[in-house]
BAZA-815802 format. One record per residue: residue in one letter; residue number from 1; x, y, z of N, C-alpha, C, O in turn. Coordinates in steps of 0.05 Angstrom, whole numbers. Atoms other than C-alpha are relative to their C-alpha. Example, Ala and Ser with C-alpha at 12.3 -4.5 7.8 and 13.67 -1.06 7.14 Angstrom:
<"a" 1 <18 -24 0> <246 -90 156> <18 24 0> <39 24 13>>
<"s" 2 <-16 -24 -1> <273 -21 143> <-15 22 14> <-5 44 18>>
//
This chain:
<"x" 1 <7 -1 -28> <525 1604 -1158> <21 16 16> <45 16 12>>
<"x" 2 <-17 -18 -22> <554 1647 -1108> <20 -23 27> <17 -44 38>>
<"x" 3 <-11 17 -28> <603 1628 -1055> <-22 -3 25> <-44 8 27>>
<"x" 4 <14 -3 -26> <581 1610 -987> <5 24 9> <25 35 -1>>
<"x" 5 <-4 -26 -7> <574 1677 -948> <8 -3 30> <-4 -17 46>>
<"x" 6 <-18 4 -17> <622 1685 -894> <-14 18 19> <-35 31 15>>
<"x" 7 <13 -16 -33> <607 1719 -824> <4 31 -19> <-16 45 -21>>
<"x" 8 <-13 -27 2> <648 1786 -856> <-23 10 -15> <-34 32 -11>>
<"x" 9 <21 -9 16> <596 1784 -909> <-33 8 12> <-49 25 5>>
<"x" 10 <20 -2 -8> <542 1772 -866> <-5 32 14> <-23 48 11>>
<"x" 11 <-6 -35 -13> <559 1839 -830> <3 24 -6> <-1 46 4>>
<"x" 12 <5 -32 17> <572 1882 -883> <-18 0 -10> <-17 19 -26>>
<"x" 13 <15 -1 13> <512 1869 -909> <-22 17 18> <-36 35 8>>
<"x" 14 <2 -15 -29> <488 1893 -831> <-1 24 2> <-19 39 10>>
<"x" 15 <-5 -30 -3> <519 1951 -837> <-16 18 -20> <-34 35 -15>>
<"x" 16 <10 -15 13> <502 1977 -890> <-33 3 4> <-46 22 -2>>
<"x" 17 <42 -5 2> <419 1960 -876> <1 22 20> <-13 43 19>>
<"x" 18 <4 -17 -25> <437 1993 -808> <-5 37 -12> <-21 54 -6>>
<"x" 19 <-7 -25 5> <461 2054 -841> <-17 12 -25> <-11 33 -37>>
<"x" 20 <17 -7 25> <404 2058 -896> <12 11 -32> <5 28 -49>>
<"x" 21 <-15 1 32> <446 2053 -957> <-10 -23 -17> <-14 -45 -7>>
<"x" 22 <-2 13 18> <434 2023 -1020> <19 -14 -3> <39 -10 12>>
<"x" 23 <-28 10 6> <481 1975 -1053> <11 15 -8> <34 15 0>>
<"x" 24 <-15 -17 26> <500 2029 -1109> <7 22 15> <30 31 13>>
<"x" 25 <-17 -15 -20> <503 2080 -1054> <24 -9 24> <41 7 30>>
<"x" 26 <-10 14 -17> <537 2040 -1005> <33 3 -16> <54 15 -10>>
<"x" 27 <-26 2 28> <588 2024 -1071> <17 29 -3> <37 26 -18>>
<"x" 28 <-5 -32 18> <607 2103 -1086> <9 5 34> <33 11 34>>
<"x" 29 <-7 -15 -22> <615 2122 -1008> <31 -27 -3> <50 -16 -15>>
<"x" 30 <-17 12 1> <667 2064 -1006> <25 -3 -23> <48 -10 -16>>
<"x" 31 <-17 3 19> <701 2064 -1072> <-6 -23 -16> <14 -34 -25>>
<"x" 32 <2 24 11> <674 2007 -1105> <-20 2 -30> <-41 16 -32>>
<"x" 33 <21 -9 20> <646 2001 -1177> <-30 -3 4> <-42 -19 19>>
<"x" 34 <33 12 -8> <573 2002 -1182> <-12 -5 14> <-30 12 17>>
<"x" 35 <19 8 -19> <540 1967 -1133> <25 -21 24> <48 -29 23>>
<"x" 36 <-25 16 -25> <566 1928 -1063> <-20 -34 -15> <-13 -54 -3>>
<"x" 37 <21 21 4> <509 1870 -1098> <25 -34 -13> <14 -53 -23>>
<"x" 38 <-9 12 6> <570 1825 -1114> <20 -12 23> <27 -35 23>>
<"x" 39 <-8 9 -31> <604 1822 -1045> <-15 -17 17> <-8 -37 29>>
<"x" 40 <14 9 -7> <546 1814 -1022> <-13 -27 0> <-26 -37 18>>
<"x" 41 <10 33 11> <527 1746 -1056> <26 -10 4> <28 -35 3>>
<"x" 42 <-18 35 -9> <595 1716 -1040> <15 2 -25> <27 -19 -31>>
<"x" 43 <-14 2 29> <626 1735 -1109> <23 12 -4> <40 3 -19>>
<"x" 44 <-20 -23 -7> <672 1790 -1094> <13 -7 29> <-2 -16 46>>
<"x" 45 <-14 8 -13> <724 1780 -1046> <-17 37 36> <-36 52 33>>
<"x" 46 <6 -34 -8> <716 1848 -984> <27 1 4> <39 -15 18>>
<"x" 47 <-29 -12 -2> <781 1878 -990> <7 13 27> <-5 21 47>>
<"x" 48 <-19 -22 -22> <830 1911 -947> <-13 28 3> <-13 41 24>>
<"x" 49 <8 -24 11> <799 1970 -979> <-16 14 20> <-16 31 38>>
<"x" 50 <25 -5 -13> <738 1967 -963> <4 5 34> <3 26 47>>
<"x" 51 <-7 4 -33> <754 1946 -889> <12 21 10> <-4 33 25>>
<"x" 52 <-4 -25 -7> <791 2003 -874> <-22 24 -12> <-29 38 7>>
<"x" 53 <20 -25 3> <740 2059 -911> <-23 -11 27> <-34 8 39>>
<"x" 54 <25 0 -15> <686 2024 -860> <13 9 24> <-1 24 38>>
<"x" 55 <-18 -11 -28> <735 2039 -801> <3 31 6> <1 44 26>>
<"x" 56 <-12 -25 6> <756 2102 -826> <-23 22 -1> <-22 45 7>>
<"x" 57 <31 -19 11> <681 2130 -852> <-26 -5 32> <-42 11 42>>
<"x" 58 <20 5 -16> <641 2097 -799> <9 -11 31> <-6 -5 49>>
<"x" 59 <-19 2 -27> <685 2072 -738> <-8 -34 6> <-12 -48 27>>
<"x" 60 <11 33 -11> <665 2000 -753> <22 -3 7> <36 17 10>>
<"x" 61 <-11 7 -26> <711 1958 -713> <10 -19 -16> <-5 -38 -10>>
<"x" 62 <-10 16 10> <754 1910 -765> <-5 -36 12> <-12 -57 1>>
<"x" 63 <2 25 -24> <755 1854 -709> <-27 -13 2> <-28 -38 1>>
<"x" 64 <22 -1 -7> <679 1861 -697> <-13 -23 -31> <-27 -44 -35>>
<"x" 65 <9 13 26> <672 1845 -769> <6 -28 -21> <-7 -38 -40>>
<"x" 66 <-11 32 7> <712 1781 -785> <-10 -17 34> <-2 -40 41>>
<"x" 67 <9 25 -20> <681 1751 -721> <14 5 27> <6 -3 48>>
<"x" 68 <-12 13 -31> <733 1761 -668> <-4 23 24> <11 27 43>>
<"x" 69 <4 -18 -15> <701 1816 -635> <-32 4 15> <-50 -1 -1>>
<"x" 70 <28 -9 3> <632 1835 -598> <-12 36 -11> <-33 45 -21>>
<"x" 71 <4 -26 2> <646 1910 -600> <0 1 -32> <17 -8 -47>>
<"x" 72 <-3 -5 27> <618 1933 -667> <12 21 -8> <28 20 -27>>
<"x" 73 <-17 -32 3> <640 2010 -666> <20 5 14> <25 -9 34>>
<"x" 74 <-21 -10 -9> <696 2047 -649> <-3 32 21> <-7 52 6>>
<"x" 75 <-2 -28 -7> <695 2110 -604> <16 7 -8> <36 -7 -12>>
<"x" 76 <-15 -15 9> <722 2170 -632> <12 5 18> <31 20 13>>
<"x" 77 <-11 -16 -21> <743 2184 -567> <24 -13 17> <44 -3 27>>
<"x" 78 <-24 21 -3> <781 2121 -548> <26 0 -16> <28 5 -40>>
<"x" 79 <-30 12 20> <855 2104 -568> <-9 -21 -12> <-17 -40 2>>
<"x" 80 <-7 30 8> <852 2051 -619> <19 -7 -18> <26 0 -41>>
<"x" 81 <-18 20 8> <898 2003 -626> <1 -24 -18> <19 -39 -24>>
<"x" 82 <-1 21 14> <870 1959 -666> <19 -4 -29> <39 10 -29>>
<"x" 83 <-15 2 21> <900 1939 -736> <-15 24 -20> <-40 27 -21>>
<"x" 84 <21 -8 11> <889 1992 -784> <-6 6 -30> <-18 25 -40>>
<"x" 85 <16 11 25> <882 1959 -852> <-1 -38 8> <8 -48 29>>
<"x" 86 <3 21 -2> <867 1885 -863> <-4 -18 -22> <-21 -18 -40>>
<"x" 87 <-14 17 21> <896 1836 -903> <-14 -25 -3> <-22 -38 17>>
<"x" 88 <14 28 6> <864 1773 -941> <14 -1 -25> <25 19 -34>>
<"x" 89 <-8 4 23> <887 1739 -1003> <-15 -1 -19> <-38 2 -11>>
<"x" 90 <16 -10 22> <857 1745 -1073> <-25 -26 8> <-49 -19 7>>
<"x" 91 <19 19 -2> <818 1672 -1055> <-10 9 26> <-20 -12 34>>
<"x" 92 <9 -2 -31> <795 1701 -980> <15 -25 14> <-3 -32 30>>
<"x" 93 <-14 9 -18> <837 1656 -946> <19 15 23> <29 37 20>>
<"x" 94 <-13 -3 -12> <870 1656 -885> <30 6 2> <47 -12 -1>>
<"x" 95 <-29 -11 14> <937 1699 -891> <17 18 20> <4 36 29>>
<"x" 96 <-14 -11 -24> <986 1726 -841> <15 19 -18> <17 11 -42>>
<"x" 97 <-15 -16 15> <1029 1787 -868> <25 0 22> <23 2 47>>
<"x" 98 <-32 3 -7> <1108 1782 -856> <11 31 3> <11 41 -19>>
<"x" 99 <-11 -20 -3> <1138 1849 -831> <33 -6 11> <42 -13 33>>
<"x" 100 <-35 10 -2> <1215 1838 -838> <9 28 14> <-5 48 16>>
<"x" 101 <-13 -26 -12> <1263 1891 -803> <6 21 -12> <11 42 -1>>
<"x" 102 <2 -25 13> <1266 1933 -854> <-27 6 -15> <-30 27 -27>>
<"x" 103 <39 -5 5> <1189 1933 -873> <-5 15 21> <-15 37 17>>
<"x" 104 <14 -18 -20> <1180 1955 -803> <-2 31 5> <-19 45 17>>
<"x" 105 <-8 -28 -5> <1221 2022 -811> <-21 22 -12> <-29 44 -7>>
<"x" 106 <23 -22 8> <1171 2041 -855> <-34 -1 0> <-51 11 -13>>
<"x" 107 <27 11 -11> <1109 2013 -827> <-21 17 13> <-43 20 3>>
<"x" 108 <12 -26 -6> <1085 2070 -781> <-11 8 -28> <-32 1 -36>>
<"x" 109 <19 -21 20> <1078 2120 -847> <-29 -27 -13> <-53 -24 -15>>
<"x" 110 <19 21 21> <1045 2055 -887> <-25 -3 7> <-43 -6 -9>>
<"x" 111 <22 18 -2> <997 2037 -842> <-33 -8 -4> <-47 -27 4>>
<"x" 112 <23 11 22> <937 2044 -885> <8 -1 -16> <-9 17 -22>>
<"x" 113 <-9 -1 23> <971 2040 -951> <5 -37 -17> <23 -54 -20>>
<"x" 114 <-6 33 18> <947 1977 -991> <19 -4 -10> <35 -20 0>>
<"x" 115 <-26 18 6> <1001 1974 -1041> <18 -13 17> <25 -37 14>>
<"x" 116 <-21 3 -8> <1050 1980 -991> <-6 -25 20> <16 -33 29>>
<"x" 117 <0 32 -5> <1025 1909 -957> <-1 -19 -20> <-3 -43 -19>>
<"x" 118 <-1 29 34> <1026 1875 -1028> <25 0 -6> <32 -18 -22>>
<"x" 119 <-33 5 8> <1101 1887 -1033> <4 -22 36> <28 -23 41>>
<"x" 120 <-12 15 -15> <1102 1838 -965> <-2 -22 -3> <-22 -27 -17>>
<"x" 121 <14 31 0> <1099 1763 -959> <-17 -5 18> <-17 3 42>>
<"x" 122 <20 7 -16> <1042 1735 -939> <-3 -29 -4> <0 -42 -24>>
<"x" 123 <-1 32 -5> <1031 1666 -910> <-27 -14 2> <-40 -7 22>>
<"x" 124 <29 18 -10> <964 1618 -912> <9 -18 14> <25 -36 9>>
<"x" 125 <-5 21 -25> <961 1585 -848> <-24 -18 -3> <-46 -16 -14>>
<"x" 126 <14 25 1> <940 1517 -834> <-19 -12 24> <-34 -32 26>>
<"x" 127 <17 -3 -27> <911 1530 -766> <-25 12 5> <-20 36 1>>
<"x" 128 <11 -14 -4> <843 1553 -749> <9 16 16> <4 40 11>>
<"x" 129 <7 -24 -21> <861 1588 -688> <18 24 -14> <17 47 -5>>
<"x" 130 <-3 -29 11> <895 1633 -733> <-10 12 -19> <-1 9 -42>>
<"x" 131 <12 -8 17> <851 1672 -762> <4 23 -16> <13 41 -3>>
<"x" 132 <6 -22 21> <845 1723 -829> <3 29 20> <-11 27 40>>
<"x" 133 <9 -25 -2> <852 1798 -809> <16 10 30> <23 32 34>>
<"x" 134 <2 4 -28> <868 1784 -735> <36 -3 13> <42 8 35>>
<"x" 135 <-34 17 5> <954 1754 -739> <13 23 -15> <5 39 -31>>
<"x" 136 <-23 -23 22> <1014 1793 -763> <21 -13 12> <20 -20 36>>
<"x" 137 <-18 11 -11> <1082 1764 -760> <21 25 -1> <18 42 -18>>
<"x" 138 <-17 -21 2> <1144 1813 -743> <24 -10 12> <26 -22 33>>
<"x" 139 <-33 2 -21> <1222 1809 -731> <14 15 6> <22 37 -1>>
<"x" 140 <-13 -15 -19> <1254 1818 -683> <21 17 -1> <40 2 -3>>
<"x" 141 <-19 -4 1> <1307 1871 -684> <11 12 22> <-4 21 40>>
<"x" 142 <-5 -6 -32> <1354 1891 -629> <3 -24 16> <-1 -48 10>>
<"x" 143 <5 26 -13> <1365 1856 -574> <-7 6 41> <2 -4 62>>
<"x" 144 <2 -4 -20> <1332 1889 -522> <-26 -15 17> <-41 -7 34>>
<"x" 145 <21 25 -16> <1288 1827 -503> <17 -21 -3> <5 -42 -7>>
<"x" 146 <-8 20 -13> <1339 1785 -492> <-2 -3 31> <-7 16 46>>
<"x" 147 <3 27 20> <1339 1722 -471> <-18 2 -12> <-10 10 -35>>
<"x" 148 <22 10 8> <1269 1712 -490> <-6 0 -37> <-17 -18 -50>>
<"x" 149 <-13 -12 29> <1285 1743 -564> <19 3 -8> <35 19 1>>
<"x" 150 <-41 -3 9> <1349 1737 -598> <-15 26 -31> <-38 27 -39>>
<"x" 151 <2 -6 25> <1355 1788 -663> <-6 -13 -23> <9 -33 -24>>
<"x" 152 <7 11 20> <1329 1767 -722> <-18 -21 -7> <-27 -28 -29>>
<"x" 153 <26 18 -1> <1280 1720 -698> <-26 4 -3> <-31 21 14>>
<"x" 154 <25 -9 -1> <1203 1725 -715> <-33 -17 18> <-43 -39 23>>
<"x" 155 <19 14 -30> <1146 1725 -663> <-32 6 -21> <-33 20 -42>>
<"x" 156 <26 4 17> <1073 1717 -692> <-24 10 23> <-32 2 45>>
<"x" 157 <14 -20 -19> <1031 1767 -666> <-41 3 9> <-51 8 -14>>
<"x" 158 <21 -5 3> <952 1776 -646> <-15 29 8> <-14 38 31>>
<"x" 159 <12 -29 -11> <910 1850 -654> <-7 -10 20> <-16 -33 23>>
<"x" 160 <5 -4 -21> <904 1868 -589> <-32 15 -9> <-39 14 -32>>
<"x" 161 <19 -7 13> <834 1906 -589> <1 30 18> <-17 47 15>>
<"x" 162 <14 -20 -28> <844 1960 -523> <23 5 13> <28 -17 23>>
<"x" 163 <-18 4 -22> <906 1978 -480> <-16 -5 25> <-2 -10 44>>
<"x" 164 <8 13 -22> <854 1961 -427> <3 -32 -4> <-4 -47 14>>
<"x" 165 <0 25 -9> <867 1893 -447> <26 -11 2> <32 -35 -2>>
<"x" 166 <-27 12 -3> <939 1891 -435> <10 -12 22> <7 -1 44>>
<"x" 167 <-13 26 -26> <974 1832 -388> <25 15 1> <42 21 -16>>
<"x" 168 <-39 -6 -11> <1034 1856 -352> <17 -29 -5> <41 -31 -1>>
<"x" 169 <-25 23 -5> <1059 1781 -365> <4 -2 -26> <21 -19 -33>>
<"x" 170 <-6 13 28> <1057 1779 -437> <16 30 -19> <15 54 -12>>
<"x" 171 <-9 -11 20> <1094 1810 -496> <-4 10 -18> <-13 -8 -33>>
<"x" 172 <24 -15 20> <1066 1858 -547> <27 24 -20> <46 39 -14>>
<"x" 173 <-7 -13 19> <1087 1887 -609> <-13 30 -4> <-33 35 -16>>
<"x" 174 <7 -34 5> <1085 1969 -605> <4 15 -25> <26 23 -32>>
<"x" 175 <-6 -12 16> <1069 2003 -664> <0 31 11> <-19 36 26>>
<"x" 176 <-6 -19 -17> <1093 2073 -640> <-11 26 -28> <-33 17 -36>>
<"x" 177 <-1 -20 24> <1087 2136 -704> <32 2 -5> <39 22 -16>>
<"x" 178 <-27 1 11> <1159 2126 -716> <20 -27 6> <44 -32 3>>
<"x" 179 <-16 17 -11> <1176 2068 -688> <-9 -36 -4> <-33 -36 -8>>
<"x" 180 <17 32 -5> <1158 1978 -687> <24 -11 23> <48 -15 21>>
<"x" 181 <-16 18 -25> <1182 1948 -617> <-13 -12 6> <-38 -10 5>>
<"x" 182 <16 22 -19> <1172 1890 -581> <6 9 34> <28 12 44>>
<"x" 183 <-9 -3 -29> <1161 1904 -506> <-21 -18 28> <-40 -33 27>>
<"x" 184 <29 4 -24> <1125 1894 -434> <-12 17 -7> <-4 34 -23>>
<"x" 185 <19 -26 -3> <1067 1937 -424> <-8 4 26> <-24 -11 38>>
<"x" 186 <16 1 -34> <1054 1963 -352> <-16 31 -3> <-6 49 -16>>
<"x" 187 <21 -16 5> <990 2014 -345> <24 15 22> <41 2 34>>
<"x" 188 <-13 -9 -14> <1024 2071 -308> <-29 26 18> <-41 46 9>>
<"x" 189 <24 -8 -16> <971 2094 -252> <-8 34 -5> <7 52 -10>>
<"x" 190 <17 -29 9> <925 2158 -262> <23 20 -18> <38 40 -14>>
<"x" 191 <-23 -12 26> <967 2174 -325> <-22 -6 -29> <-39 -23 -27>>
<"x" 192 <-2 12 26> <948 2167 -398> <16 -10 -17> <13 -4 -40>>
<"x" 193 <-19 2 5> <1003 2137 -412> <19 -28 3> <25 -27 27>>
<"x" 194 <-9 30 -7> <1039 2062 -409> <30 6 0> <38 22 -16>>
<"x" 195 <-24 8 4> <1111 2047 -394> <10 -22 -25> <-7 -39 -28>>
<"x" 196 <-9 19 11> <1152 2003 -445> <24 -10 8> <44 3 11>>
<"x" 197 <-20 7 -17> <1194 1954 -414> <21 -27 -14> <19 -48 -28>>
<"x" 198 <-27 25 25> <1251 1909 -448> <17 -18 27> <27 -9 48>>
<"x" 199 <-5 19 -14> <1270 1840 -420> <34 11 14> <42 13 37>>
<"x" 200 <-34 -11 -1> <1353 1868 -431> <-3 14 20> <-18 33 15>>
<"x" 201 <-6 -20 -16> <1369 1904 -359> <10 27 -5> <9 48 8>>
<"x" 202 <-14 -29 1> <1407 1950 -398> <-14 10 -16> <1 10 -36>>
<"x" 203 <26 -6 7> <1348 1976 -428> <-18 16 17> <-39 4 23>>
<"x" 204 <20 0 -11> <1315 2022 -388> <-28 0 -6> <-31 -4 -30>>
<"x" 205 <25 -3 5> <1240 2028 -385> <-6 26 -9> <11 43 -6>>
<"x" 206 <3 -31 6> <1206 2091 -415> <-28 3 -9> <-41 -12 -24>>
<"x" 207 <28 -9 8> <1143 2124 -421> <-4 14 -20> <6 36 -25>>
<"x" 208 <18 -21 29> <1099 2141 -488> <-33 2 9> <-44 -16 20>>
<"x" 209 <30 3 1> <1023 2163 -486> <-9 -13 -10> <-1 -24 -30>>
<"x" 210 <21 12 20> <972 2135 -507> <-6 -3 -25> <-2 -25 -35>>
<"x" 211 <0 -14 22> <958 2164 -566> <20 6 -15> <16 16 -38>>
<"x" 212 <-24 9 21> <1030 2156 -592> <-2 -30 -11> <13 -35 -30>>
<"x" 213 <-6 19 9> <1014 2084 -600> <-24 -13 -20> <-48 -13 -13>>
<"x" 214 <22 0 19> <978 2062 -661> <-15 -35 -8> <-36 -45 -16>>
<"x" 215 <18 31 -4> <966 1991 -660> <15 -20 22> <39 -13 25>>
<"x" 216 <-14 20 -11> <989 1928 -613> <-13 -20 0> <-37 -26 0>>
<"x" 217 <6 26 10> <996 1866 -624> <13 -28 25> <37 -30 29>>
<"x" 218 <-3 18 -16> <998 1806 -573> <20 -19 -11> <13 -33 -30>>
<"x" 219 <3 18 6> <1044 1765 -578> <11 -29 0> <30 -36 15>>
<"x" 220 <7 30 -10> <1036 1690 -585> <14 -25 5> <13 -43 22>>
<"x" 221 <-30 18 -5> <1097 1651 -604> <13 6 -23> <3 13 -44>>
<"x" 222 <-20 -1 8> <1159 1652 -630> <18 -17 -20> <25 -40 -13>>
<"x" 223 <-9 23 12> <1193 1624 -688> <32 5 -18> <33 18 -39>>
<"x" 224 <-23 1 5> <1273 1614 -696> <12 -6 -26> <17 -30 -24>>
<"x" 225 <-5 11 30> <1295 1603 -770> <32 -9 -9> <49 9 -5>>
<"x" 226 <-33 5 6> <1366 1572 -792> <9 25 -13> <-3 43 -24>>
<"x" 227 <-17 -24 6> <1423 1616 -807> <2 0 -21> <16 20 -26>>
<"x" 228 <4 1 36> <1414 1600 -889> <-20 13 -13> <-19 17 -37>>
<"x" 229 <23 -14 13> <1344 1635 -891> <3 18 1> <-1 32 21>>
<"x" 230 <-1 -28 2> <1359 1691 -923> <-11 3 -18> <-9 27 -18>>
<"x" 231 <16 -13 16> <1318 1702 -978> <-36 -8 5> <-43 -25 22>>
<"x" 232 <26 4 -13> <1237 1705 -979> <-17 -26 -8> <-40 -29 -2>>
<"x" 233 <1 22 7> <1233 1641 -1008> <11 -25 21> <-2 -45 22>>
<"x" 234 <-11 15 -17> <1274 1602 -956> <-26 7 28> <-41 -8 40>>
<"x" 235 <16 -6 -22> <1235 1641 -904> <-29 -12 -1> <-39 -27 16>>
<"x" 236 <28 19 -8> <1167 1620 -921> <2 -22 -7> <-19 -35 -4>>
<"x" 237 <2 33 -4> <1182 1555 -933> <3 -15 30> <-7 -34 40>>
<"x" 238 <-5 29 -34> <1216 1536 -858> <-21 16 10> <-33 2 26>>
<"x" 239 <36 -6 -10> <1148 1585 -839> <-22 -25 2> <-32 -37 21>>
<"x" 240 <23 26 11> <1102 1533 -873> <17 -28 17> <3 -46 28>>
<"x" 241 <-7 32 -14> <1152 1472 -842> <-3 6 34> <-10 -15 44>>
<"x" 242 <2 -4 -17> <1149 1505 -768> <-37 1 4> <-46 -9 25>>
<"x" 243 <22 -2 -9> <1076 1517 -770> <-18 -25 -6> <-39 -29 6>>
<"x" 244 <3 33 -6> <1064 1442 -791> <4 -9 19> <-13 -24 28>>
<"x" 245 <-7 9 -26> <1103 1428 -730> <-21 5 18> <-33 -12 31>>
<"x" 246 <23 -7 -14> <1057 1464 -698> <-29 -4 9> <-40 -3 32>>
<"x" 247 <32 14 0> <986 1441 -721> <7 -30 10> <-14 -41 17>>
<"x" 248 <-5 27 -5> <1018 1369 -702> <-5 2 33> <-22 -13 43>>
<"x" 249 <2 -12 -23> <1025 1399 -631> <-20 -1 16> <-24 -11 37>>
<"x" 250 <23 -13 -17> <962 1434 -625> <-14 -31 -3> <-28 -35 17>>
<"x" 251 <23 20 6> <924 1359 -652> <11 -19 24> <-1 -40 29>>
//
């Protein structure tokens, strides 16, 4: 018997009727052996892979497709910011990917490049509200958000889907083409273009376009780790003991 079939499934199965493909064609435009007739039933996991070629080939909308979106396509014509591969574990579980300070440096070039998210740690969370595809955790380096951010601390982030949906009060992770910061975001009037603004006074503000920034990420909270976690074993473990804390919280 097949697994139960998940929303993602339900949608690529969508897409593809939309788009009058076969399974076995469907399979060959994407990269997949043979036929999509195993995804499809709940048997086959949908990869990262996949998820990005539908983004990439067709302008589906990653977000749209695990549920947390209504918009199903992407304009070619819009900036998007969304995430742009998408991470699950070999069981489809719910999995957050760890971008440490030196992951980040090379994150820009990576950011479709499966291997290069299978060399990160990835965490299964114990929370619904954090869902598969949607979460990314990153630390902090610098310390041009102090107080609110000390160095080395990591904040747990949610795809944004739009810089139209950016809050001047909240905090957002800028993936830039050369760059991963945490900043404000203020829209900067009849411009294409946002300021980035750092809590540190001595920090000034500075403007990038639009279209320099390649994904952002909201985000949500923050989590401080003792001065002994230094390897990635220590780290996801007080991960997993903080985000217990947490579901105790949210119940």
């Amino acid at each position: 018997m097949g697994k139960e079939i998940t929303i993602e499934i339900k949608r690529f199965i969508e897409v593809r009727k939309d788009l009058n493909f076969t399974q076995p064609e469907f399979a060959k435009l994407l990269g997949i052996s043979n036929t999509t007739a195993d995804i499809e039933r709940g048997r086959t996991k949908l990869s990262g892979k996949v998820v990005t070629e539908l983004l990439k080939q067709f302008k589906i909308n990653p977000l749209w497709l695990f549920g947390d979106s209504d918009q199903q396509y992407l304009s070619a014509k819009e900036n998007s910011v969304i995430p742009k591969f998408v991470t699950v574990d070999a069981e489809d579980r719910e999995n957050m990917v760890l971008v440490n300070a030196k992951a980040a440096a090379g994150y820009p070039q990576n950011i479709q490049d499966a291997s290069w998210y299978k060399q990160l740690p990835a965490f299964d969370l114990p929370i619904p509200e954090f869902r598969n595809a949607t979460y990314r955790g990153f630390q902090v380096e610098g310390d041009s958000m102090l107080p609110n951010l000390y160095p080395g601390e990591w904040v747990l982030a949610k795809a944004t889907e739009s810089l139209d949906d950016v809050s001047a009060n909240k905090m957002y992770v800028v993936v830039l083409y050369d760059a991963v910061l945490v900043k404000k975001i203020e829209k900067v009037p009849n411009s294409n273009s946002v300021s980035l603004i750092s809590l540190n006074e001595t920090y000034p503000p500075y403007q990038v376009a639009n279209d320099q920034i390649q994904e952002l990420w909201q985000v949500n909270s923050k989590i401080s780790f003792g001065l002994d976690t230094t390897t990635e074993k220590g780290l996801l473990k007080e991960l997993q003991e903080s985000m217990e804390e947490l579901k105790k919280r949210i119940k």
